[in-house]
LUMKOLSE-961040 format. One record per residue (C-alpha): residue in three letters; chain; z, x, y. Coordinates in steps of 0.05 Angstrom, whole numbers, always signed. Example, Ala and Ser with C-alpha at 12.3 -4.5 7.8 and 13.67 -1.06 7.14 Angstrom:
// residues 2
code	unit	pz	px	py
ALA	A	+156	+246	-90
SER	A	+143	+273	-21
This chain:
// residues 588
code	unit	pz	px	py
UNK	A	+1385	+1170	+1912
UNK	A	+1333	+1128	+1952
UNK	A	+1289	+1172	+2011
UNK	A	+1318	+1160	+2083
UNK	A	+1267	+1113	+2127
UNK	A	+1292	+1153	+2191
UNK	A	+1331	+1204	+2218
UNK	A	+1383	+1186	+2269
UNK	A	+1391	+1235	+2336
UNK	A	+1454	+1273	+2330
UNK	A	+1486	+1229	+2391
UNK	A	+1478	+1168	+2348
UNK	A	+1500	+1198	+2278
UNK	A	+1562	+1221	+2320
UNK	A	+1570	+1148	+2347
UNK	A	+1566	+1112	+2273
UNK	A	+1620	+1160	+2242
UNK	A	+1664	+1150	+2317
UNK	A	+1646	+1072	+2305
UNK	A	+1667	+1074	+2223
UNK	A	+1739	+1110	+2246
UNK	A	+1753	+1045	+2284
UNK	A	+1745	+997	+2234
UNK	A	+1804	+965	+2214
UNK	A	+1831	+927	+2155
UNK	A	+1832	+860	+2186
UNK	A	+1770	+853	+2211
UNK	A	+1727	+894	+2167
UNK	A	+1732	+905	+2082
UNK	A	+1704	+969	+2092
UNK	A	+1759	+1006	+2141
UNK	A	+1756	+1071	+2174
UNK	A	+1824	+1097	+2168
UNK	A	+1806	+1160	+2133
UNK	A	+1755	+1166	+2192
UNK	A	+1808	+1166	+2248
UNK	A	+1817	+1245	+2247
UNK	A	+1734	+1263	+2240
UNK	A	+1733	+1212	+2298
UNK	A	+1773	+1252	+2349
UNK	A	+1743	+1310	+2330
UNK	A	+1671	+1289	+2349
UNK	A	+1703	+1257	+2412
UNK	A	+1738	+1337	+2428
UNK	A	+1669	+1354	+2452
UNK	A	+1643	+1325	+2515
UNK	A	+1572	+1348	+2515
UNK	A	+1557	+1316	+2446
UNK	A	+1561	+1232	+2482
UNK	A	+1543	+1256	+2538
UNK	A	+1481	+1247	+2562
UNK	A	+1476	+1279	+2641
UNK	A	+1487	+1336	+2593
UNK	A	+1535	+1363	+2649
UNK	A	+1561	+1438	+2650
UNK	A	+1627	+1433	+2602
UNK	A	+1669	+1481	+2570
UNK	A	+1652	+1483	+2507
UNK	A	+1724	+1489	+2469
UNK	A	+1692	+1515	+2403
UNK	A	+1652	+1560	+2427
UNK	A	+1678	+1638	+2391
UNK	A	+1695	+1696	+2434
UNK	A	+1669	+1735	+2388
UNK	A	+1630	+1799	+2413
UNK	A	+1599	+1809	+2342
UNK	A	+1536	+1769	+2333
UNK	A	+1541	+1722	+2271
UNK	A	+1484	+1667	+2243
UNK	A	+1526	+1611	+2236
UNK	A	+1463	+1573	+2207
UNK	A	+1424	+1596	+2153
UNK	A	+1363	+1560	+2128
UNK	A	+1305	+1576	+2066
UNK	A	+1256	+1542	+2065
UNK	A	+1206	+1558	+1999
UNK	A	+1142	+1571	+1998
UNK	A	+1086	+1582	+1951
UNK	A	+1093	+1656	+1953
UNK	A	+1160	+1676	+1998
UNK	A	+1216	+1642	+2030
UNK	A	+1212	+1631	+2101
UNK	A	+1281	+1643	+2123
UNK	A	+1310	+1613	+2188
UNK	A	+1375	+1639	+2226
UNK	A	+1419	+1609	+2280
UNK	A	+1478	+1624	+2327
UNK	A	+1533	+1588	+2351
UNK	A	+1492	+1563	+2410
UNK	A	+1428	+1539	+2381
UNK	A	+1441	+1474	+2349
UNK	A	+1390	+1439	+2398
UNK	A	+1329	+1490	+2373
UNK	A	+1356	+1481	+2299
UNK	A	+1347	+1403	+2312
UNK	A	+1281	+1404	+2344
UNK	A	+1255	+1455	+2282
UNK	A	+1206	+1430	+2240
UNK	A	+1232	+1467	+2172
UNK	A	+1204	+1426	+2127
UNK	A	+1177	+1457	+2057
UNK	A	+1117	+1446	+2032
UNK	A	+1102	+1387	+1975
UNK	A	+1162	+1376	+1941
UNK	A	+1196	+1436	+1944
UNK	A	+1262	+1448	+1969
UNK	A	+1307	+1482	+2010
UNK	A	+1378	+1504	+2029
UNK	A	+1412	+1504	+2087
UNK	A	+1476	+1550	+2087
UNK	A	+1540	+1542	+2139
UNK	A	+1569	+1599	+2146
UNK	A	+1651	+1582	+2173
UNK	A	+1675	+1521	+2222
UNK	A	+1629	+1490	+2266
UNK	A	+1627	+1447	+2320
UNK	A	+1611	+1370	+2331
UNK	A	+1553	+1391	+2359
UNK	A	+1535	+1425	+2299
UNK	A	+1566	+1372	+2256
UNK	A	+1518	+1316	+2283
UNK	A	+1458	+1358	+2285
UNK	A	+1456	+1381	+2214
UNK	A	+1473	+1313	+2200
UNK	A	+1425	+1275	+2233
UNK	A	+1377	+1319	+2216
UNK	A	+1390	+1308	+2138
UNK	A	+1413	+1247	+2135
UNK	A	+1477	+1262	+2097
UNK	A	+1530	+1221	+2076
UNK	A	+1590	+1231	+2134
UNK	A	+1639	+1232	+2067
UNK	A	+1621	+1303	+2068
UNK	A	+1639	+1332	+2121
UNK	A	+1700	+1295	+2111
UNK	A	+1719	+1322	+2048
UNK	A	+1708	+1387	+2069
UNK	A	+1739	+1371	+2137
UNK	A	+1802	+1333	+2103
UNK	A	+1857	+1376	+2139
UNK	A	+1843	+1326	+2205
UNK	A	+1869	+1270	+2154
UNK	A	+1937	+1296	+2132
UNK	A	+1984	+1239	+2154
UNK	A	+1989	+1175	+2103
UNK	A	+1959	+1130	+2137
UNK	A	+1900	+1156	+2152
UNK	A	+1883	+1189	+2076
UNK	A	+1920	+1129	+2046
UNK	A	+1913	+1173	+1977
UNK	A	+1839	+1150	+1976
UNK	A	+1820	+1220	+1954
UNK	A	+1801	+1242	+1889
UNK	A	+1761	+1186	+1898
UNK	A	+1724	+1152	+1846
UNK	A	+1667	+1199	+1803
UNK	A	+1608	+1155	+1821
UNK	A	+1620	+1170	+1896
UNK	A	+1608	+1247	+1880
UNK	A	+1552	+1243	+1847
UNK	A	+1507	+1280	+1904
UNK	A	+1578	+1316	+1933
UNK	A	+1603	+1382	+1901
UNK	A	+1659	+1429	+1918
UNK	A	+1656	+1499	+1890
UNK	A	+1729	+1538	+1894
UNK	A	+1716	+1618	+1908
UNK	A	+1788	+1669	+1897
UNK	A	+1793	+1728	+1933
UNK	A	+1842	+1770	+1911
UNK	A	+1889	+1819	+1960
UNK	A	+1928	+1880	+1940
UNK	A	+1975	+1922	+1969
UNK	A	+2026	+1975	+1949
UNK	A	+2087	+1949	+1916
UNK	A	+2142	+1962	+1970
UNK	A	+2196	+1938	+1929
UNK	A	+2258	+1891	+1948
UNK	A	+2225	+1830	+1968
UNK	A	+2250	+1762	+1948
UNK	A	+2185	+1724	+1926
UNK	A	+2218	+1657	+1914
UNK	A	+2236	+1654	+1988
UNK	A	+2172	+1682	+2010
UNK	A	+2126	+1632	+1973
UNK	A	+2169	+1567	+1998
UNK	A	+2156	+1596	+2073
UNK	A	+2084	+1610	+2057
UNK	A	+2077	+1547	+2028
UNK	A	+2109	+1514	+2094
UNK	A	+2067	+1557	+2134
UNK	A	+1988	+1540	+2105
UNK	A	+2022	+1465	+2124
UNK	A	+2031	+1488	+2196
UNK	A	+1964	+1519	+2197
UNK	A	+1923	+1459	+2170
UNK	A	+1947	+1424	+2216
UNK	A	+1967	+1463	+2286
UNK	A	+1905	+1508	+2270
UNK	A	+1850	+1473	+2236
UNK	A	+1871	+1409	+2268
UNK	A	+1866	+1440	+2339
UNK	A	+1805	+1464	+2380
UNK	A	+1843	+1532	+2367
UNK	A	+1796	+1541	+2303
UNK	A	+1727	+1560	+2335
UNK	A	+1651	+1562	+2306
UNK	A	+1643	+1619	+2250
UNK	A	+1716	+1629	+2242
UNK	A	+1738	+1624	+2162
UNK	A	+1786	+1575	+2129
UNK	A	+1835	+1585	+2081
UNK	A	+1849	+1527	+2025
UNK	A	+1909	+1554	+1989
UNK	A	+1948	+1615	+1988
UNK	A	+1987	+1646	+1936
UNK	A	+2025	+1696	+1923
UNK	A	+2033	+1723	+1849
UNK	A	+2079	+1778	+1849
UNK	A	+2092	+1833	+1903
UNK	A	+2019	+1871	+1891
UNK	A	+1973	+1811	+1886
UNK	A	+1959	+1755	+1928
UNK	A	+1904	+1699	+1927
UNK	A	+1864	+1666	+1979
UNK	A	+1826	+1604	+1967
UNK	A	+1771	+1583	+1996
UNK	A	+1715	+1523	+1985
UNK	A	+1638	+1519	+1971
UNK	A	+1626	+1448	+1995
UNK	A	+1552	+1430	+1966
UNK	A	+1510	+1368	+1987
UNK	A	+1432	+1346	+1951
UNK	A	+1396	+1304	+2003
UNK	A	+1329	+1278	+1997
UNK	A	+1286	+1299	+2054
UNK	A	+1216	+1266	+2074
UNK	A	+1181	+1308	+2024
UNK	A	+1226	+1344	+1983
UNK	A	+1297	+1347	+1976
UNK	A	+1356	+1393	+2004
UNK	A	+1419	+1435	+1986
UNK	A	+1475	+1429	+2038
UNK	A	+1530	+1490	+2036
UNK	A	+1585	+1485	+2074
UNK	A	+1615	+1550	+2058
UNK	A	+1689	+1568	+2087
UNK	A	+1680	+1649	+2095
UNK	A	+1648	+1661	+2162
UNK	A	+1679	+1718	+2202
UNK	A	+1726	+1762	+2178
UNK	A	+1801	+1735	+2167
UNK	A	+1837	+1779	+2209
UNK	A	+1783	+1760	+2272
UNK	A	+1803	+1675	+2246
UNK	A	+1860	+1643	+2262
UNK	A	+1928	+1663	+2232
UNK	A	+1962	+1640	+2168
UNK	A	+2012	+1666	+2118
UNK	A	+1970	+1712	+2095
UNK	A	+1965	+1752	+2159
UNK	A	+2029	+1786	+2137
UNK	A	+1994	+1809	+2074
UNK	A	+1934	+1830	+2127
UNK	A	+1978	+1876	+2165
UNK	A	+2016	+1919	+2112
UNK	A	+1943	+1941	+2096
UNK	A	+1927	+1891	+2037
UNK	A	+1854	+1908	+2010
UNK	A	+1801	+1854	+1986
UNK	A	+1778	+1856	+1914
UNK	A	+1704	+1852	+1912
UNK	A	+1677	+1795	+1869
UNK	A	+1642	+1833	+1809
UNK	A	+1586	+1803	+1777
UNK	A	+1527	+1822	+1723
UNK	A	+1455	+1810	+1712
UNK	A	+1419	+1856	+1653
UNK	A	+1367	+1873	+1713
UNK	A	+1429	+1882	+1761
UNK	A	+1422	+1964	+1765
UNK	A	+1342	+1958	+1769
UNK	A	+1338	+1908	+1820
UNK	A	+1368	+1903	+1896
UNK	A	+1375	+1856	+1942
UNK	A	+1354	+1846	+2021
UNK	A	+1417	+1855	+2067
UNK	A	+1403	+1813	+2133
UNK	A	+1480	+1825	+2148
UNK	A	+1488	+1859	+2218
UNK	A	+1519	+1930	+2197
UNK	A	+1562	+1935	+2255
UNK	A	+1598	+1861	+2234
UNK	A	+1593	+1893	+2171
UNK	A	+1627	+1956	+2186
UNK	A	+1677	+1921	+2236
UNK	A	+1707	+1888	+2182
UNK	A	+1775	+1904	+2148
UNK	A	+1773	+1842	+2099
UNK	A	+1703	+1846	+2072
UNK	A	+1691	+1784	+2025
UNK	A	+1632	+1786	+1978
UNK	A	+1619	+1713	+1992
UNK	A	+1604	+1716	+2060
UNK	A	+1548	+1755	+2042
UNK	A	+1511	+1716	+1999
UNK	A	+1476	+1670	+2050
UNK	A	+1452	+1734	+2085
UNK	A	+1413	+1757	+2014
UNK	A	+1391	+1690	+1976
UNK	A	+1319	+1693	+1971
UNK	A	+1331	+1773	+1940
UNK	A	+1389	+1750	+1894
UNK	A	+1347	+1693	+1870
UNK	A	+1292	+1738	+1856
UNK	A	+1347	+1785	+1822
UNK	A	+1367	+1736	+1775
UNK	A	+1296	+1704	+1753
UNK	A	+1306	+1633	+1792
UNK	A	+1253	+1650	+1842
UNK	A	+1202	+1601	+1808
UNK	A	+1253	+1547	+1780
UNK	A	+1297	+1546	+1844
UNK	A	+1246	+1517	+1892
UNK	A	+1229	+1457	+1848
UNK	A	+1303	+1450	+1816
UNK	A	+1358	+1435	+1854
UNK	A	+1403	+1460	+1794
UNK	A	+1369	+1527	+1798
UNK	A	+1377	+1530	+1869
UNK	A	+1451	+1524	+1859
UNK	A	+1459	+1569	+1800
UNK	A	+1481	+1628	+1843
UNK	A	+1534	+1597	+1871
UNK	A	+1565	+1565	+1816
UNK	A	+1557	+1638	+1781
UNK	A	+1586	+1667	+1838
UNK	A	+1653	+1624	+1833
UNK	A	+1655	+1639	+1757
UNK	A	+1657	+1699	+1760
UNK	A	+1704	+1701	+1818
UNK	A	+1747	+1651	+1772
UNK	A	+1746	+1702	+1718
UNK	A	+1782	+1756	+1756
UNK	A	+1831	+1709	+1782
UNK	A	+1851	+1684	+1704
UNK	A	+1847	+1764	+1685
UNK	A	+1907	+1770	+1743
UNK	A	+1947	+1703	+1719
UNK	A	+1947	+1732	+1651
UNK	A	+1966	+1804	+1664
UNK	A	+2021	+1772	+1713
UNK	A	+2040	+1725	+1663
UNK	A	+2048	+1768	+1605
UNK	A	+2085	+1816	+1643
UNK	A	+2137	+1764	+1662
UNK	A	+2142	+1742	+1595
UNK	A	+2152	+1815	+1570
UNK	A	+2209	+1824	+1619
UNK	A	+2241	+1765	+1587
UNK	A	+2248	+1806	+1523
UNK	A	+2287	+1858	+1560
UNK	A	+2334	+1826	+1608
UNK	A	+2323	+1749	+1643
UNK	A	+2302	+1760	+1711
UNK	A	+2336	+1712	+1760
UNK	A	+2261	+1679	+1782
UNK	A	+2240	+1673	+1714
UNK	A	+2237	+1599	+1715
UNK	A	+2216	+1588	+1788
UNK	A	+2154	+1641	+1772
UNK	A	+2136	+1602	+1711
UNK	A	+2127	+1541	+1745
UNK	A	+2092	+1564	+1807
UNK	A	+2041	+1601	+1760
UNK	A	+2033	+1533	+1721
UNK	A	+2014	+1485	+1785
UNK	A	+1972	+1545	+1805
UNK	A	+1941	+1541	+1737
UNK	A	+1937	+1465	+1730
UNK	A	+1899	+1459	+1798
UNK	A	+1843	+1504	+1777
UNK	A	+1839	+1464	+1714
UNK	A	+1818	+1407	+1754
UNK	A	+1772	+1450	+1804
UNK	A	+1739	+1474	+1736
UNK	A	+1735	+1415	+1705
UNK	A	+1685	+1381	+1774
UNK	A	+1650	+1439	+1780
UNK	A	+1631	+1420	+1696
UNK	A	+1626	+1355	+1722
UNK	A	+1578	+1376	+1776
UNK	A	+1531	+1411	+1723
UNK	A	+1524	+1357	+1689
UNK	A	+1503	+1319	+1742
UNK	A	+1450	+1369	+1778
UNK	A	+1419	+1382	+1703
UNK	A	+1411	+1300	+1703
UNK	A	+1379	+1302	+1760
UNK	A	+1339	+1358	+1745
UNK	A	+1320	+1319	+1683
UNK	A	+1301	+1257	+1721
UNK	A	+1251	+1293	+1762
UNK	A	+1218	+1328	+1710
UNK	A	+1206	+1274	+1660
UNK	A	+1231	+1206	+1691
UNK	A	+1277	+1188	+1631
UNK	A	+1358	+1189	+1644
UNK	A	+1404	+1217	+1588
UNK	A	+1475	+1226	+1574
UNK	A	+1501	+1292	+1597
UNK	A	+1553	+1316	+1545
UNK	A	+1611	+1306	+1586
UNK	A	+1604	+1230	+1589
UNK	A	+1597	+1239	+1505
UNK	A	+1664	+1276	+1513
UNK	A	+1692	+1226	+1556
UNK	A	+1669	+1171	+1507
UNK	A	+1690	+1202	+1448
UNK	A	+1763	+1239	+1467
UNK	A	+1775	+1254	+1396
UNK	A	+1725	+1313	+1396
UNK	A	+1746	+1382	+1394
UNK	A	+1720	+1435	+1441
UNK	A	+1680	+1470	+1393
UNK	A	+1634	+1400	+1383
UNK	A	+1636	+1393	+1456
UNK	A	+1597	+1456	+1463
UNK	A	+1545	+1440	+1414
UNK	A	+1527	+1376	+1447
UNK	A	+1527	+1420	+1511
UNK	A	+1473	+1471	+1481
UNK	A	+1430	+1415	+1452
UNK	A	+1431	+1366	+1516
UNK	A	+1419	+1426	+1561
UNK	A	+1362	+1456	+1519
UNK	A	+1334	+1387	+1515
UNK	A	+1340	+1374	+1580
UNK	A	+1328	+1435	+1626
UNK	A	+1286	+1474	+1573
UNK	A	+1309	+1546	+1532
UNK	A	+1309	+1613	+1573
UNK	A	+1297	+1679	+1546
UNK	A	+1371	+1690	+1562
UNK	A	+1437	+1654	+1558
UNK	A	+1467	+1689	+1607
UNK	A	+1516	+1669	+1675
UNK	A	+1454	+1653	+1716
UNK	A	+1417	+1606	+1666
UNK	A	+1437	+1520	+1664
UNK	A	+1455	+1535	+1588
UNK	A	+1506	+1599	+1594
UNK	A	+1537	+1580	+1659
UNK	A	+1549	+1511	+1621
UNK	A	+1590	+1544	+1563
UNK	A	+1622	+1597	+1611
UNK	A	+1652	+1539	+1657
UNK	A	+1683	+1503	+1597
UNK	A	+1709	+1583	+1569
UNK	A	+1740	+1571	+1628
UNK	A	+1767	+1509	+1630
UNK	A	+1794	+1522	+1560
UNK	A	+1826	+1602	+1578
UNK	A	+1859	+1565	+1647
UNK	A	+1889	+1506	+1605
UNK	A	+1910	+1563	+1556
UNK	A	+1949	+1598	+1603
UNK	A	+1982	+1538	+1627
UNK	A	+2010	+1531	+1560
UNK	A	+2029	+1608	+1565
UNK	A	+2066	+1586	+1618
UNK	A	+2107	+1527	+1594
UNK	A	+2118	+1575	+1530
UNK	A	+2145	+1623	+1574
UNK	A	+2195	+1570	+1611
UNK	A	+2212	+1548	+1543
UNK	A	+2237	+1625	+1529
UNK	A	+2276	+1632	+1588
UNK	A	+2310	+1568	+1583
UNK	A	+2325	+1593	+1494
UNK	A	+2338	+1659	+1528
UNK	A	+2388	+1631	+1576
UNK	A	+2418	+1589	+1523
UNK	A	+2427	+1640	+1474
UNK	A	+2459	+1684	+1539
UNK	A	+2504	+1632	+1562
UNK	A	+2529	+1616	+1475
UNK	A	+2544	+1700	+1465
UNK	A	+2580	+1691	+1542
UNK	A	+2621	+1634	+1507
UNK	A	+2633	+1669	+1439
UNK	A	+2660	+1737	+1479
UNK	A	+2700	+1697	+1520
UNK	A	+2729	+1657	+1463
UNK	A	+2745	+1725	+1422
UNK	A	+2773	+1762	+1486
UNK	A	+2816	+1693	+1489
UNK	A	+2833	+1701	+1421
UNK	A	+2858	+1771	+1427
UNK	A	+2887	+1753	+1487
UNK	A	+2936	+1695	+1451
UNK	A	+2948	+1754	+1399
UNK	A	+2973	+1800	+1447
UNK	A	+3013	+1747	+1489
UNK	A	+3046	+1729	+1418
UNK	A	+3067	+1797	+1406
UNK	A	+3087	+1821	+1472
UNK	A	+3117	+1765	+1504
UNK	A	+3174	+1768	+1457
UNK	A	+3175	+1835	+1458
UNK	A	+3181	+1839	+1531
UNK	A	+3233	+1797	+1532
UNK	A	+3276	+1837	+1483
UNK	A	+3257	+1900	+1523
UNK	A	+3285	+1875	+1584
UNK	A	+3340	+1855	+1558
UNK	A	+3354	+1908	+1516
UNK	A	+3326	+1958	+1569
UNK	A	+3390	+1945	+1614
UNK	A	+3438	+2005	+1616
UNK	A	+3490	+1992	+1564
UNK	A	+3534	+2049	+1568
UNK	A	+3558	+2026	+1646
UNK	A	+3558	+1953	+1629
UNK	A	+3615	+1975	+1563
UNK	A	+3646	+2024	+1620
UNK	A	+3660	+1963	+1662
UNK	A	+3687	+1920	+1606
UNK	A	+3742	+1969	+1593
UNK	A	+3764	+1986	+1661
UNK	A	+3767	+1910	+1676
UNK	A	+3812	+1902	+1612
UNK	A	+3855	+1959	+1633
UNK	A	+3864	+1934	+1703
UNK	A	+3882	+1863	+1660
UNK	A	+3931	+1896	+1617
UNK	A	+3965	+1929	+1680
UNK	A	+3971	+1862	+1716
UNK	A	+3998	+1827	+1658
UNK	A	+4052	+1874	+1651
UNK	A	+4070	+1884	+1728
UNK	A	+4072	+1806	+1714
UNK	A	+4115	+1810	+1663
UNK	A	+4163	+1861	+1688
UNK	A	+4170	+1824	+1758
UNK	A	+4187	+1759	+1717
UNK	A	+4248	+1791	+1676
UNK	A	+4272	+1818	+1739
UNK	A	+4272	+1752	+1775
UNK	A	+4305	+1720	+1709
UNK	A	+4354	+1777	+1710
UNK	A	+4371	+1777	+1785
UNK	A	+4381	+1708	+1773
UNK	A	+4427	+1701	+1717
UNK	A	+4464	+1748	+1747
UNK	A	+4479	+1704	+1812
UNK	A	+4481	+1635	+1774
UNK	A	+4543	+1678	+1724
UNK	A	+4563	+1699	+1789
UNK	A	+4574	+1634	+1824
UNK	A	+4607	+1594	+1763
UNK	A	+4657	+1651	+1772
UNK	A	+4670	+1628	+1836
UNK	A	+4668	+1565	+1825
UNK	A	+4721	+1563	+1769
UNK	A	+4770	+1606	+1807
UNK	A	+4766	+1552	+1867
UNK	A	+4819	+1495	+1867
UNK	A	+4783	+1428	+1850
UNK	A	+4754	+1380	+1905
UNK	A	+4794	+1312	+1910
UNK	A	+4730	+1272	+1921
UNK	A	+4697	+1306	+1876
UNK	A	+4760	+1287	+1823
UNK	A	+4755	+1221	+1849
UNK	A	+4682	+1208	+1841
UNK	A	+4681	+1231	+1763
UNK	A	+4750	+1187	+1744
UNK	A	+4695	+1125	+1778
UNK	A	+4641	+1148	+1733
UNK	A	+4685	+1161	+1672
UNK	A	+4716	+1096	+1682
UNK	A	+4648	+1056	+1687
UNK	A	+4627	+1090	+1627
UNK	A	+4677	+1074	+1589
UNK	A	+4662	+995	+1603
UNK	A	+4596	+1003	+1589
UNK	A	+4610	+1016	+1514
């Protein structure tokens, strides 16, 4: 990277990046859209383009009664570091400081939480550093489309001086049983949305407070906070410089809100971010750390610490020669301290994920599925954070290896990426030999060496990509596990159907012929026979009355002819059968 001719005031670096946001894309082919948010942000503070310098609120100003060096600077030296600390207040006396190192020795200059613009344009000015980043680490002000237009991952060339280091912190609590964690991480997830944005986006978030990247929950004990280690090398006028933009600054519970403040309140406990060193237990490092903050604090995070106690833990850890001539060395401690952070999150995942699977052999829980695949996009985004922070070894040992003997070689992941067929194990053995070649053998391979932190970055790479293939086996078993349920369902359902059409065979008829026969048989032949008698009696009352009628009237008819013969004939009546005898007899 070529040597800056001059360094800007911070008025004027705050002007270019508020004149970049308002270039368009018709009138310029380098627009500022992803600018626009960075842009109102500088323009939130009226004292930074101002130059009467008038008496205004400052809106990002803390409330904070706890004192807290928002700026830390180290400068080396031949024999010491000359260490240099600011509060919230003093950005003008940081920009008027002459901490410059001697020759070409370097320094680092540590940002301890959210600052201001004021602070924004006087560490930038100051350094000359690229405005991309401070608006990588600041991309919450760009959420909307049209201002990140998906420019970001950008291409790998453009971070080739920019670095982001991702640090877990890991929260537990008692297990208070009977909580529905599907629900609760689609609100949390809905909720760090709401806070990027009506919190970080907002002069609500003030200087030193801490930011929170993701948050996750992975079962009802554990939960995981995210937070980033934003690094920057600048050249200086005689030497160079390590910018870190770190996220942990005050406390959590004394920073805005998020969904984690839930997990805060039902007395959640920080893990403490282990690490080792062989001289670890006979060496100790200088705490500059205010033991009242200190004390005060009910989430204590290892990480905040670490600007308070450089210049002892690079002593600690043998880089107090290397580190003020290598910018690589410089670094080491940090990138150590995120591996090993990294470490205990994986140890978690697994232990979380084999128990899941475990419970899959007993019974199918009901979030099986859902917890799989939350675990797995957990998983696959700390692939990628691994895989740049590899990236960004590679590219501090080049540089290291440019300044020491003027010649550029291949780092081994542009060997990799040039020859994909490769298997790890290869890949590691070009790491060892480019590194030793490049950065020189140490008396130890350990986490705090260019060659050890090398292979323990790509351990793990390869244990993260692992589990996520522990996880899409496990999503495989539940879904055979549900199959194989839902089949033995289907088979007991067909035999209780089968058994059912048995019975129905059997019974139905059987049912029929007990109802019918199950009627009462003696009445129903009792009735038969008393309506037969009753018949029988008719008929012959019937019968009886008809012979008496017959009688009583052959009796009268005998009765009348009697009569009739004993009566002298009618005349007419003589008279009419001599006509009708007489016409009958001319009819024949």
């Amino acid at each position: 990277m070529e040597r800056r001719k001059s360094a800007p005031t911070p008025e004027n670096y705050a002007r270019a990046i508020i004149s970049l946001s308002r270039r368009y894309s018709s009138t310029s082919a380098f627009p500022g859209n992803n600018y626009v948010g960075i842009g109102e942000w500088l323009l939130q503070d009226r004292t930074l383009l101002n130059s009467a310098k008038t008496e205004d609120v400052d809106f990002f100003a803390s409330r904070s009664e706890q004192p807290h060096d928002l700026v830390v600077v180290y400068n080396s030296g031949e024999n010491k570091w000359d260490v240099q600390q600011y509060s919230q207040e003093q950005h003008e006396a940081f920009s008027v400081a002459s901490s410059v190192p001697a020759g070409d020795s370097g320094q680092i200059v540590f940002i301890r939480g959210f600052i201001s613009p004021s602070w924004l344009s006087a560490i930038g000015s100051k350094y000359n550093i690229d405005p991309e980043f401070f608006r990588r680490h600041m991309d919450f002000l760009s959420a909307s489309i049209d201002r990140h237009a998906y420019s970001f991952p950008s291409l790998a060339s453009s971070s080739n001086n920019i670095f982001r280091l991702c640090v877990s912190t890991l929260l537990h609590r008692d297990d208070f049983g009977g909580q529905d964690l599907h629900s609760q991480r689609s609100d949390q997830s809905t909720e760090l949305g709401t806070y990027k944005i009506q919190q970080l986006g907002s002069t609500r978030v003030r200087c030193g407070d801490s930011l929170v990247r993701e948050y996750s929950t992975v079962c009802s004990c554990f939960s995981v906070v995210e937070q980033w280690i934003s690094l920057c090398i600048t050249k200086t006028d005689r030497g160079w410089a390590v910018i870190a933009w770190m996220d942990q600054g005050r406390p959590l519970e004394k920073s805005p809100p998020g969904p984690w403040t839930s997990h805060l309140e039902s007395k959640a406990t920080p893990l403490p971010i282990l690490q080792h060193h062989h001289k670890m237990a006979f060496r100790t490092t200088t705490n500059r750390l205010d033991p009242a903050a200190n004390a005060s604090a009910e989430v204590q995070q290892s990480t905040s610490i670490l600007p308070l106690q450089y210049d002892s833990l690079i002593a600690l850890v043998d880089l107090a020669r290397r580190a003020p001539q290598d910018p690589l060395s410089m670094c080491i401690p940090l990138f150590a301290h995120a591996a090993f952070s990294e470490v205990q999150f994986l140890n978690l995942m697994e232990s979380r994920i084999q128990t899941q699977i475990n419970s899959i052999a007993e019974g199918l829980p009901a979030d099986a599925l859902g917890t799989f695949q939350y675990f797995s996009n957990i998983l696959n985004r700390h692939c990628q954070q691994l895989k740049d922070s590899i990236r960004a070894l590679c590219k501090l040992a080049e540089r290291s290896s440019q300044g020491s003997n003027g010649v550029k070689t291949e780092s081994p992941m542009q060997k990799s990426a040039a020859s994909p067929g490769r298997d790890m194990s290869t890949h590691r053995q070009i790491s060892e030999t480019w590194t030793v070649k490049n950065i020189g053998s140490s008396s130890s391979d350990g986490a705090f060496t260019a060659k050890g932190l090398l292979e323990d970055y790509e351990q793990l790479y390869i244990r993260c990509l692992d589990l996520s293939k522990m996880c899409t086996r496990g999503i495989t078993l539940a879904m055979n596990k549900a199959t194989i349920e839902e089949s033995q369902k289907a088979i007991e359902q067909s035999g209780r159907l089968k058994k059912l059409t048995l019975l129905a065979t059997l019974f139905i008829p059987l049912s029929f012929s007990s109802s019918l026969f199950g009627m009462n048989i003696d009445l129903l032949g009792q009735s038969t026979k008393r309506g037969k008698l009753v018949e029988s009696q008719d008929w012959r009352k019937g019968n009886l009355q008809i012979r008496t009628n017959t009688y009583k009237e052959g009796a009268t008819g005998t009765q009348k002819q009697e009569q009739e013969a004993k009566r002298p004939p009618d005349p007419t009546t003589v008279e009419k059968m001599g006509v009708r005898a007489a016409r009958a007899g001319n009819y024949w």
